[in-house]
N, C-alpha and C positions, 0 to 999 in steps of 0.2 A: 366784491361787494354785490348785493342782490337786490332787488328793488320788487315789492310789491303795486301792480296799479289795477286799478277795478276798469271793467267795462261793462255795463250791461243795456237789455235793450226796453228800456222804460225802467228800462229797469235799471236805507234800509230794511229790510223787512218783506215783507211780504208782497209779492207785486199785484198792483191793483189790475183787475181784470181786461182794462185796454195796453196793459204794458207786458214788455216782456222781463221776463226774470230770472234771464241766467247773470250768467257773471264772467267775466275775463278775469283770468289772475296773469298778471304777466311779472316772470321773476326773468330780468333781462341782466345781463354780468356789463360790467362799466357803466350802470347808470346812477342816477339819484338815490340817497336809502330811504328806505320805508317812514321812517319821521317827516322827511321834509315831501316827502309824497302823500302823504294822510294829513298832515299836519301836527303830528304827533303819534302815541299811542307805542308798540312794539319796534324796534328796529332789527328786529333780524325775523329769519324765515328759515323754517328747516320743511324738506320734505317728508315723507312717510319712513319710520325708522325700518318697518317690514310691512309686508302684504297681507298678515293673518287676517284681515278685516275685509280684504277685498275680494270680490265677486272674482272668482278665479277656477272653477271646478271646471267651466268651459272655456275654451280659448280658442276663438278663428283668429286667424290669418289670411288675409286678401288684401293687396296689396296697394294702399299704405299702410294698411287698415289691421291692428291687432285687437280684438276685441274679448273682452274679457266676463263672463257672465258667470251666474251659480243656474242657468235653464240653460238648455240646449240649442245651441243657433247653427244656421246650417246658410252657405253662400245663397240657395235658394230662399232663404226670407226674406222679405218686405224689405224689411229694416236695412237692411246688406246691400239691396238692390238701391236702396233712396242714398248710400254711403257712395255708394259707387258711383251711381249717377252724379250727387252732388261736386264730386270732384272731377269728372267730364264736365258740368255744368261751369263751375269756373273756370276750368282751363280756357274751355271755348269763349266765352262771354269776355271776359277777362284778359287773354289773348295771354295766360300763364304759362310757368312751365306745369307738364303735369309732376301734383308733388309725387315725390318718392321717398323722402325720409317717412320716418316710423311714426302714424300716429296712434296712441295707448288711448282706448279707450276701456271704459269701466262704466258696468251698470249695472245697478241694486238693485235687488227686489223690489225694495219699499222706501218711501222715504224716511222710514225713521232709522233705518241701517244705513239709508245713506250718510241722514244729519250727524251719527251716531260717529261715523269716523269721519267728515271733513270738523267735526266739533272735536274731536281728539286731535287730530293730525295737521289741523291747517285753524286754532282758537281764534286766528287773529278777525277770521270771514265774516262776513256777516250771512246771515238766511237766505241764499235763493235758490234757484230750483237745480241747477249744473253750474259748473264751472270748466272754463278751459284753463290749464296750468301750463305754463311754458317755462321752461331753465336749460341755457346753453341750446344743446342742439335735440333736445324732448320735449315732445308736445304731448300733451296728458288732456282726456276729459273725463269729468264726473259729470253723471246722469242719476236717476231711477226710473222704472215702468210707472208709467202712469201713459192715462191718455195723450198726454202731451210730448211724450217720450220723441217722435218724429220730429216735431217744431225744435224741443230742445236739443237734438244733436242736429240737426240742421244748421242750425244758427252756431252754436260750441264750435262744431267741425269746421265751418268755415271759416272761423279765427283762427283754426289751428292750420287750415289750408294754407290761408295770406300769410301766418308767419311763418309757415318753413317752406313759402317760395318767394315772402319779397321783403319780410323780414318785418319791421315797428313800423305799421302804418296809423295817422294821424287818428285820435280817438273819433272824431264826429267819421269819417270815412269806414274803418275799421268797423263800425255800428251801424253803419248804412247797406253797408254791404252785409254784414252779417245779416240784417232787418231784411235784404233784399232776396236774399239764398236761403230766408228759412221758411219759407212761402212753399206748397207742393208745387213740381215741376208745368203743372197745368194751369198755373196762375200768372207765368211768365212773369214773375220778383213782381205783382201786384200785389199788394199787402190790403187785403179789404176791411181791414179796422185800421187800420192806418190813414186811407182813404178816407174814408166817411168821417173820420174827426177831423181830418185836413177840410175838408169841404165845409165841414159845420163853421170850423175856426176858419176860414176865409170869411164866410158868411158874415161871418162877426167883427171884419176887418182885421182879422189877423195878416201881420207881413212876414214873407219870408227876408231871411237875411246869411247868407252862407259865409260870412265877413266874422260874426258872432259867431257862428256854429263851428269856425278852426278859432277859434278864441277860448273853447271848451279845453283844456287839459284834464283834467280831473274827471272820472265819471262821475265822483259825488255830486259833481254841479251841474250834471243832464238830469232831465226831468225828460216827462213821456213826451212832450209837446217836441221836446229836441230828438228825441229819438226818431217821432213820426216826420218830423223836419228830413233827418239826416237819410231817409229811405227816401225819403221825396226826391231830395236835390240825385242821388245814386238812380234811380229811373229816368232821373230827366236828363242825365248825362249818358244812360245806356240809351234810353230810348227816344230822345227830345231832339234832338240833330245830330251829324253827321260829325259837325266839331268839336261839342259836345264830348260825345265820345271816344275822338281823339287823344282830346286832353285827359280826358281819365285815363285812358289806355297810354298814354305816351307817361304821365304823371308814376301810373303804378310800377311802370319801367324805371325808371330812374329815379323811385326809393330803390327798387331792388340792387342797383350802382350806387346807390349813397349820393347821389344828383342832384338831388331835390334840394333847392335851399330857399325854396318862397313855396308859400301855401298857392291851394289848386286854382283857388280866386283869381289871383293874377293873372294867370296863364286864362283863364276862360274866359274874365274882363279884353282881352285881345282880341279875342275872335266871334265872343258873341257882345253884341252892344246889348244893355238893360237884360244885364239876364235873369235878375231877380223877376222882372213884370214875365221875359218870355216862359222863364220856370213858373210862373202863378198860371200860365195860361194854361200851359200842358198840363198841370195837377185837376186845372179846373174842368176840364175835356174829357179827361180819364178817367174812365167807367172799371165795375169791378168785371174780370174776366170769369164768364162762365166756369163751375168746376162742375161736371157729372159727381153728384154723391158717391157711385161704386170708384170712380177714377181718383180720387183723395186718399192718399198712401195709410194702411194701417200697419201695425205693428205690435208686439206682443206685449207691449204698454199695457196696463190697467187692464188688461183682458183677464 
């Protein structure tokens, strides 16, 4: 049996301009079915009957990385070179294996070729800008060129990274991390609109609560405000102290052993005291990290 579940980052419909807007598809074998995951609606899920639809005329190969286009890409592009890095970037950061299964990626001219076949081949979706697909042991992303074309595989990719080296990680985590890795590498996982609403909503007495935030199952039920939350608490576990990010790092090990049988809260309640006030503090400290305009990655997006 196959299970549909949504992720995204701020991300029905159209993502409002501070959120993000791709989508996780995760069809995982021995899980929950699609009804009691949505709460209704389709129960079964088919993949693509054939490929006539897809961006296919070019095809690299660089290693996890199969990339499928109808324009010509070459390992020296932009684009190729932010793939590659970004999965250097988790390994290291992350303390992962580097992946080496296959990840399929696919990207459309336009968006309406794109809408044109996830609305044929995947009815059940709703509108947003990519998707990462997963079934058994295939990781798949859908894209198109637009200017955002970097942000959006940035963030896709890296849910396809976490699942084929540690396997179903908890939605607000999975989101955070994605929110945190689809940042250009000169932001070091600063997210500056992420930031700046976090600081306004302090301002306004907003609390954090990471207790609430693995209480999230469903994406339906993240809003942007939890999105910008869940890249928050992920900084301040890479960068906020030493124990910190232990526990992430020791945590993300033992999903990948199937280990894990109490959320990350627990474990960090141990070693940091009040860490909700010490994570407001580091949020509140945290300035956006300089980026040189020429130094922000492009790509043959919207060009």
């Amino acid at each position: 049996m196959s299970t549909l579940g949504f992720g995204e980052a701020g991300q029905g419909m159209e993502r409002p301009v501070n959120q993000r807007n791709s989508t996780i598809v995760k069809i995982l074998a021995l899980a929950i079915a699609w009804a009691s995951t949505i709460g209704g609606g389709c129960s079964s899920f088919r993949l693509p009957a054939g490929v006539a639809e897809l961006p296919d005329s070019h095809r690299l190969h660089i290693a996890p990385f199969s990339i499928s286009t109808s324009f010509s890409l070459t390992k020296d592009d932009s684009l190729v070179h932010e793939l590659v890095s970004l999965r250097g970037r988790v390994h290291e950061t992350l303390k992962l294996p580097l992946a080496s299964r296959q990840i399929e990626i696919f990207i459309f001219d336009d968006r309406p070729s794109y809408e044109r076949f996830i609305h044929l081949h995947y009815p059940e979706l709703p509108r947003r800008r990519a998707f990462f697909i997963a079934r058994d042991q295939r990781e798949m992303v859908y894209a198109y060129r637009d200017d955002r074309l970097d942000e959006d595989l940035r963030h896709e990719v890296c849910h396809a990274l976490l699942h084929a080296t540690v396997g179903v990680v908890p939605l607000w985590l999975d989101e955070g991390l994605a929110e945190y890795f689809e940042v250009p590498l000169e932001a070091n996982g600063t997210h500056e609109r992420h930031l700046d609403e976090l600081h306004s909503a302090m301002q306004r007495g907003w609390k954090p609560s990471l207790t609430r935030l693995e209480n999230l199952t469903r994406v339906q039920d993240m809003n942007g405000s939890d999105y910008r939350e869940a890249w928050a608490w992920v900084h301040f576990l890479i960068h906020g102290s030493a124990e910190g990010r232990q526990v992430l790092l020791g945590y993300l090990q033992d999903l990948r052993t199937d280990r894990c049988r109490e959320p990350i809260s627990a474990r960090l309640f141990q070693v940091i005291q009040r860490p909700d006030s010490i994570f407001a503090s580091h949020i509140e400290q945290l300035k956006p990290t300089p980026i040189e305009p020429n130094s922000i990655s492009t790509s043959p997006a919207g060009r």
